[in-house]
BARODREN-144767 format. One record per residue: residue number from 1; y, x, z of N, C-alpha, C in turn. Coordinates in Angstrom, 1 decimal, always signed. Layout:
BEGIN
(NUM; (Y; X; Z); (Y; X; Z); (Y; X; Z))
...
//
This chain:
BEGIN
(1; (-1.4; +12.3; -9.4); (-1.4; +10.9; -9.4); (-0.8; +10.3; -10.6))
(2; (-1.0; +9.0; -11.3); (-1.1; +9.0; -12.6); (-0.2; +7.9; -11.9))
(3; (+0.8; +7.4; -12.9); (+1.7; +6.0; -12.3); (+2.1; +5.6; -14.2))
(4; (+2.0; +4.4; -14.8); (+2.3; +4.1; -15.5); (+3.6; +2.5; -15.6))
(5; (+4.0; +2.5; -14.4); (+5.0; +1.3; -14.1); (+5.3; +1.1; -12.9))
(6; (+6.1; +0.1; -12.5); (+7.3; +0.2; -11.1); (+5.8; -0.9; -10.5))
(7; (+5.4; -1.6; -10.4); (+4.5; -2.9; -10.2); (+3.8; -2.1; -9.1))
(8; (+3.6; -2.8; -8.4); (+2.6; -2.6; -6.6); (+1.5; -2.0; -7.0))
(9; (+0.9; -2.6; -8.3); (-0.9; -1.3; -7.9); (-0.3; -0.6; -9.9))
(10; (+0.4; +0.0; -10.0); (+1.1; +0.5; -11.4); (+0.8; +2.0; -11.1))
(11; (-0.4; +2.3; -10.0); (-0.8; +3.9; -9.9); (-2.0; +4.3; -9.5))
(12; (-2.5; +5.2; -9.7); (-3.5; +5.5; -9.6); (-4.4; +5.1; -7.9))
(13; (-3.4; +6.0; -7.1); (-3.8; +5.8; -5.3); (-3.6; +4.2; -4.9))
(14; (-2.8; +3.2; -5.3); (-3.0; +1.7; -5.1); (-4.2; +0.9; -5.8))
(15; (-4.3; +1.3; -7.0); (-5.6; +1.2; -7.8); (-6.5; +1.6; -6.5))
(16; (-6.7; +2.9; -6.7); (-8.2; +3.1; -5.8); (-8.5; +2.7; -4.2))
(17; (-6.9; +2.3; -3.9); (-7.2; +1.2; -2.6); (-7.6; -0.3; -2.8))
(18; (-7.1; -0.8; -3.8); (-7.6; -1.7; -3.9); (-8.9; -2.4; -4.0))
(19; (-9.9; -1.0; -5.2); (-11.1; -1.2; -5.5); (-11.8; -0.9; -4.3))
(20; (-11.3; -0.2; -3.6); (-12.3; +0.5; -2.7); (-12.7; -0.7; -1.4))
(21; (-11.5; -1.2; -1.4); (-11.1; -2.4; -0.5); (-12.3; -3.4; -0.8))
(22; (-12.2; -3.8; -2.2); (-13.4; -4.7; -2.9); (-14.5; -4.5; -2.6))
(23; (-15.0; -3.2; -2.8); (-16.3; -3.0; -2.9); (-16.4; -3.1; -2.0))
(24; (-15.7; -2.4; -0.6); (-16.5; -2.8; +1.1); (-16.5; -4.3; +1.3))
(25; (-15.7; -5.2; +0.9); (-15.9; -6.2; +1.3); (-17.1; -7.1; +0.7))
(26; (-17.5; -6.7; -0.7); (-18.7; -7.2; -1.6); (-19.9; -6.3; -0.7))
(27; (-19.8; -5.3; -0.3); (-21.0; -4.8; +0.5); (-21.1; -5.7; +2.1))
(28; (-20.4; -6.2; +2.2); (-20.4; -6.9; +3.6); (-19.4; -6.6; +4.6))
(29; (-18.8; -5.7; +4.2); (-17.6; -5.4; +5.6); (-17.0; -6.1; +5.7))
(30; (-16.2; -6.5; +7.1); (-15.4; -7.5; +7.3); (-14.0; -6.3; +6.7))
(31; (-12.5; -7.3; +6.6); (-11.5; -6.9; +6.4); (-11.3; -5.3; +7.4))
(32; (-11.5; -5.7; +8.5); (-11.4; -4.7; +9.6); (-11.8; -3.5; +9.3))
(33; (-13.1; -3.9; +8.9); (-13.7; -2.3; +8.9); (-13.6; -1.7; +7.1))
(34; (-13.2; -2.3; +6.6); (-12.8; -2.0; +4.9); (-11.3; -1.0; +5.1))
(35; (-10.6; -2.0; +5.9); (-9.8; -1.1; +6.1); (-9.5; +0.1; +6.8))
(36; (-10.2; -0.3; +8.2); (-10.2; +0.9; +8.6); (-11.1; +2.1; +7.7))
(37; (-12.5; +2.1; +7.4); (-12.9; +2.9; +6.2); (-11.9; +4.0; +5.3))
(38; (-10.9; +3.0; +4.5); (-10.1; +3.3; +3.8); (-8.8; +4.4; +4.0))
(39; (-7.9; +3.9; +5.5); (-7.1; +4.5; +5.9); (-8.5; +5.9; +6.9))
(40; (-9.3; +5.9; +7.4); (-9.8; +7.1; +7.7); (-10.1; +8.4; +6.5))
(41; (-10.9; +7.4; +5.3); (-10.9; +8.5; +4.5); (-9.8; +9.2; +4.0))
(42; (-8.2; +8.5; +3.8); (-7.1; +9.1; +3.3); (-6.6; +9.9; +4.6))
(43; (-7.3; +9.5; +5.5); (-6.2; +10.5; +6.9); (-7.3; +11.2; +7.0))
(44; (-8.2; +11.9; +6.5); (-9.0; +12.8; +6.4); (-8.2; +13.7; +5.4))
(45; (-7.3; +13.7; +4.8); (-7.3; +14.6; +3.7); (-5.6; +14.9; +3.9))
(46; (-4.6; +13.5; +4.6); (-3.4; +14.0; +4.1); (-3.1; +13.1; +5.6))
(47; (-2.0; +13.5; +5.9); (-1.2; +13.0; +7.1); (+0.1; +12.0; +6.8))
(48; (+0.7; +10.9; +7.6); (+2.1; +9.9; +7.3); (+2.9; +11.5; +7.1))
(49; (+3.2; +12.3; +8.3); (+4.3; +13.4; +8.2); (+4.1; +13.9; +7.1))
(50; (+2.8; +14.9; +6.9); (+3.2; +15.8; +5.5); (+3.2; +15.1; +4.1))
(51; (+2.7; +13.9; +3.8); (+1.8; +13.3; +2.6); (+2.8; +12.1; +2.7))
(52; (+4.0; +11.9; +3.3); (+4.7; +10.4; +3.2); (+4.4; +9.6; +2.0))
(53; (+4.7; +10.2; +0.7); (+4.4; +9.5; -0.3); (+3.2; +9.4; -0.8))
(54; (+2.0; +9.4; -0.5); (+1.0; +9.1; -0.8); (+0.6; +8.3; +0.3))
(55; (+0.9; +8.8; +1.5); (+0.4; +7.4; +2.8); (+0.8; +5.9; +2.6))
(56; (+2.2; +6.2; +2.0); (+2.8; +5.4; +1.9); (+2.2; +4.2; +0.6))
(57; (+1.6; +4.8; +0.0); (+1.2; +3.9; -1.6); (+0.0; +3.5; -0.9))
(58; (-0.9; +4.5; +0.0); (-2.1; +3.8; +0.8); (-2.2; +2.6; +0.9))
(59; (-0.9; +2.6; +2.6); (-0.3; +1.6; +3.3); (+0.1; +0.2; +2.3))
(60; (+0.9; +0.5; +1.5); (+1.1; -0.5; +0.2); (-0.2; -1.0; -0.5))
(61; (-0.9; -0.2; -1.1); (-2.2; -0.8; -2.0); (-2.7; -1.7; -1.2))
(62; (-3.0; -1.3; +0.3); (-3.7; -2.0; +1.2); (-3.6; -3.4; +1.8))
(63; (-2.0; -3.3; +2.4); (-1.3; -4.4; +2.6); (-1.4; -5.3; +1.4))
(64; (-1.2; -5.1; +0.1); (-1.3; -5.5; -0.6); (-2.4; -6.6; -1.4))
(65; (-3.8; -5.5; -1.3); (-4.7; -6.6; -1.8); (-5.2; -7.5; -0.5))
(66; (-4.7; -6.8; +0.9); (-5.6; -7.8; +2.4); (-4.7; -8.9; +2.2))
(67; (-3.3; -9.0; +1.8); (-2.5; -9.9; +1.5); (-3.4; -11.2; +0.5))
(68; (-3.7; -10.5; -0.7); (-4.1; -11.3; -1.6); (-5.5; -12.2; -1.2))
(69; (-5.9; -11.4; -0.1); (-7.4; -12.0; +0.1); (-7.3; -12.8; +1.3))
(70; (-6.4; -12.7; +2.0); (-5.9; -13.6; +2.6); (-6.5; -13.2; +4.1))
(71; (-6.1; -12.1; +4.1); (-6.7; -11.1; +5.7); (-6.0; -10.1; +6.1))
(72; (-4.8; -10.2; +6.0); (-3.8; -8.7; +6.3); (-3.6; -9.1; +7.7))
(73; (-4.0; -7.4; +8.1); (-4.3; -7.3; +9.5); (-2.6; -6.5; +9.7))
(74; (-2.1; -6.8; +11.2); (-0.8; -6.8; +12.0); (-0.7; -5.3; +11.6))
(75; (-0.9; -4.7; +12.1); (-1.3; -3.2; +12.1); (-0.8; -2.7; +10.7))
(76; (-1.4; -2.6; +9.7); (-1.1; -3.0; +8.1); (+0.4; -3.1; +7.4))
(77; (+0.3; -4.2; +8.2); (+1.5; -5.0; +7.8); (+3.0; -4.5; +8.3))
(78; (+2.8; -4.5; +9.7); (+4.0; -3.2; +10.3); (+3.9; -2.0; +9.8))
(79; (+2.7; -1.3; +9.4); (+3.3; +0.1; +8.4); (+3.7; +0.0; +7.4))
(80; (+3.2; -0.7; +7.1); (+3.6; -0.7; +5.2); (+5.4; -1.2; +5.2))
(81; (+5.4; -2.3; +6.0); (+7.1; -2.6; +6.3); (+7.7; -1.4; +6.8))
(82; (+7.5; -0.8; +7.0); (+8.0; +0.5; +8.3); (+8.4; +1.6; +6.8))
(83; (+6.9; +2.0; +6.0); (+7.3; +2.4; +5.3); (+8.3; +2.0; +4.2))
(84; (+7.9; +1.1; +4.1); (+9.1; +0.4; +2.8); (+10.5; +0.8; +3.6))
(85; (+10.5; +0.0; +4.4); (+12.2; +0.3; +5.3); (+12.9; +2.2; +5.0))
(86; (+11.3; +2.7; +5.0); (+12.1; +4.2; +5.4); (+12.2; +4.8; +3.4))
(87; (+11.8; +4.1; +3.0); (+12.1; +4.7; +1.2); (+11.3; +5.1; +1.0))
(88; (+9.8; +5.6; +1.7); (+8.6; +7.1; +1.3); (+8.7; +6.9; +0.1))
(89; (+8.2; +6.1; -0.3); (+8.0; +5.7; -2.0); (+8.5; +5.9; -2.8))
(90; (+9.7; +5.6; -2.8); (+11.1; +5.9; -3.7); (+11.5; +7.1; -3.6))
(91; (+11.6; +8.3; -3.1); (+12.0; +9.6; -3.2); (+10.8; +10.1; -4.3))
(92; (+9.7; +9.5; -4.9); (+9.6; +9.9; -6.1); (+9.7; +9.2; -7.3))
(93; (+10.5; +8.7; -6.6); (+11.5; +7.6; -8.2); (+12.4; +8.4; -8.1))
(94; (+13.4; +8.8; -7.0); (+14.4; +9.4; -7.6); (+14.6; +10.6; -9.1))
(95; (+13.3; +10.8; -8.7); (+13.4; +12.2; -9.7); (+12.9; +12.0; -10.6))
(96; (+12.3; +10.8; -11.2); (+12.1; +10.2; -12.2); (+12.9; +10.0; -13.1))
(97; (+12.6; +10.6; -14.8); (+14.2; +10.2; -15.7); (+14.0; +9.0; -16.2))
(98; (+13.2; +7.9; -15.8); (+12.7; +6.7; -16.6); (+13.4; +5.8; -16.3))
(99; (+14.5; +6.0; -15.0); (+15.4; +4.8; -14.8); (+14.4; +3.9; -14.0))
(100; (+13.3; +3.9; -13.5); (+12.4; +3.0; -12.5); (+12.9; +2.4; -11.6))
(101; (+13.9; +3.7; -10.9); (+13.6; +3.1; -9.6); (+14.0; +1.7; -9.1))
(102; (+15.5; +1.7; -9.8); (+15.8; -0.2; -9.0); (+14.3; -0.7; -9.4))
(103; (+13.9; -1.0; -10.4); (+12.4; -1.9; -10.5); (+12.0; -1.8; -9.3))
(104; (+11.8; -0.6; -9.3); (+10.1; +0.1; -8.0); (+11.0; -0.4; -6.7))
(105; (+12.0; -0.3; -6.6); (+12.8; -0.8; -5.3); (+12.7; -2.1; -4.9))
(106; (+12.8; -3.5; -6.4); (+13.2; -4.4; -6.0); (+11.8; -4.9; -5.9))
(107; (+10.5; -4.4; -6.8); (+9.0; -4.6; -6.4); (+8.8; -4.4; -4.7))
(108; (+9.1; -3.2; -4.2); (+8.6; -3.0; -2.8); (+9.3; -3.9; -2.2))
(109; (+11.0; -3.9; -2.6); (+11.3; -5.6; -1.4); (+10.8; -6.7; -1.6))
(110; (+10.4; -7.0; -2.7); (+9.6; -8.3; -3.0); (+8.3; -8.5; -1.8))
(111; (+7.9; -7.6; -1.9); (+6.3; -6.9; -1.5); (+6.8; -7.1; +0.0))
(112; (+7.6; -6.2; +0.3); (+8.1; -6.6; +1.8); (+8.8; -8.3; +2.2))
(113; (+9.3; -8.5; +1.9); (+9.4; -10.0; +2.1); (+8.4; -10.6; +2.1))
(114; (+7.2; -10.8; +1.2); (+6.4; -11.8; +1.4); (+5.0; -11.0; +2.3))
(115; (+5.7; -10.2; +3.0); (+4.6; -9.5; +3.7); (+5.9; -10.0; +4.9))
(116; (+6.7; -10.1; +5.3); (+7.4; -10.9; +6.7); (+7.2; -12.0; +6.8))
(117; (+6.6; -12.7; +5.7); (+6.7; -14.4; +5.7); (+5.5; -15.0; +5.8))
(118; (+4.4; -13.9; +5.0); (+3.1; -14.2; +5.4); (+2.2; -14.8; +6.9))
(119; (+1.5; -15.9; +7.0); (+1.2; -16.1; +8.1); (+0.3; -15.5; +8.5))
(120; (-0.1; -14.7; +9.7); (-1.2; -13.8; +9.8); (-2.1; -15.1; +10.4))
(121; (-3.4; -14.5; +10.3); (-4.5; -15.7; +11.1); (-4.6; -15.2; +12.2))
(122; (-4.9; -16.4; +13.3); (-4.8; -15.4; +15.0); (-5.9; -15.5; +15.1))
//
């Protein structure tokens, strides 16, 4: 996985959730099934237990752009907080010599905050 900055899509696997997100929705999928789509093909390959840090950037890419599009689904939104809460993400900051992590920490609480504040549509 390629990561060039602390920033929410600053990696390769949020990148490719994002895009991938796009393109189902430009093909016609509603939010629902983009997403779901998306989280099937990554739980095809890697599990939350074994793969935390990569489910976890999933969960993030995802929340992230259904956020921006103005369709983040409940479901989404309590993992991706769930994971933020538990650090997945940041245990590969720690080992980083670049000094990232407060960034990458204070990006994902940003990220989580306006993902608690967010109004979901009923």
């Amino acid at each position: 996985m390629g990561t060039w900055g602390t920033g929410v899509f600053d990696d390769d696997t949020t990148c490719d959730v994002r895009d991938n997100f796009l393109d189902y929705l430009d093909e016609g999928q509603s939010a629902e099934e983009a997403g779901r789509a998306i989280l099937e093909g990554y739980l095809d390959e890697f599990s939350i237990e074994d793969d935390l840090e990569i489910m976890s950037l999933v969960f993030i890419g995802l929340a992230a752009v259904q956020m921006d599009k103005n369709c983040l689904q409940e479901h989404i939104r309590a993992q991706t907080i769930d994971l933020i809460n538990r650090g997945a993400d940041l245990e590969l900051w720690e080992e980083a010599d670049d000094g990232g992590y407060e960034e990458r920490e204070k990006n994902l609480n940003d990220l989580k905050q306006k993902l608690m504040n967010f109004k979901l549509k009923i």
